[in-house]
C-alpha positions, 0 to 999 in steps of 0.5 A, a space after each residue: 501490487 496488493 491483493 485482490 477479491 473478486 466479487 463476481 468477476 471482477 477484482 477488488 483491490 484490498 488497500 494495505 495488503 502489499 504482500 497479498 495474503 488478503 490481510 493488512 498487518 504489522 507482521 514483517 509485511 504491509 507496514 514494513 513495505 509502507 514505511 519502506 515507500 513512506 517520503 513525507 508529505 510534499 516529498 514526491 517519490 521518483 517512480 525510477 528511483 524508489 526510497 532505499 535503504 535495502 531491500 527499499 519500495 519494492 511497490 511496482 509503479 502502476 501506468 501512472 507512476 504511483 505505487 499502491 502505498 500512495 492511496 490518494 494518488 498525489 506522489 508522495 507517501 505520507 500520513 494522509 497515506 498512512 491513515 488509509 492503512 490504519 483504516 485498513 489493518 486488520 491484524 495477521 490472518 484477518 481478512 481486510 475489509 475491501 472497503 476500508 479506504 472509501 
């Protein structure tokens, strides 16, 4: 799903974090998550049938059938998707800036 902020009331997604813990990092989560969702550009993912190997995407689809790794929404996983998270990373136990996909 990824980690949420509030500001006031409201959520805000943090693009990147895939194991919630308000930082985007290399460190045996986000980018082991992203490359287990990655497809290539074109190559569209079945939302039934996520990338494998073992464990695979372990991303939830969201009403839309994207996950959280396909930031632009278009169905696949691919370098488009990956330079939003190079954006977004921020190193372990740094806070992500919320803002970083815009």
């Amino acid at each position: 799903m990824g980690a949420y902020e509030f500001v006031g009331s409201t959520p805000v997604h943090i693009t990147g974090d895939f194991d919630d813990d308000c930082d985007v990092d290399g460190d045996g989560g986000d980018l082991d998550v992203f490359e287990a969702c990655a497809t290539g550009p074109g190559v569209a993912y079945n939302p039934a049938a996520l990338p494998e190997p073992e464990p695979g995407c372990t991303l939830t689809p969201d009403d839309n059938g994207h996950v959280t790794a396909d930031s632009d929404k278009d169905g696949d996983v691919d370098q488009i998707d990956f330079g939003v998270f190079q954006r977004c990373y921020s190193g372990e136990n740094v806070p992500a800036n919320r803002s970083c996909a815009n």
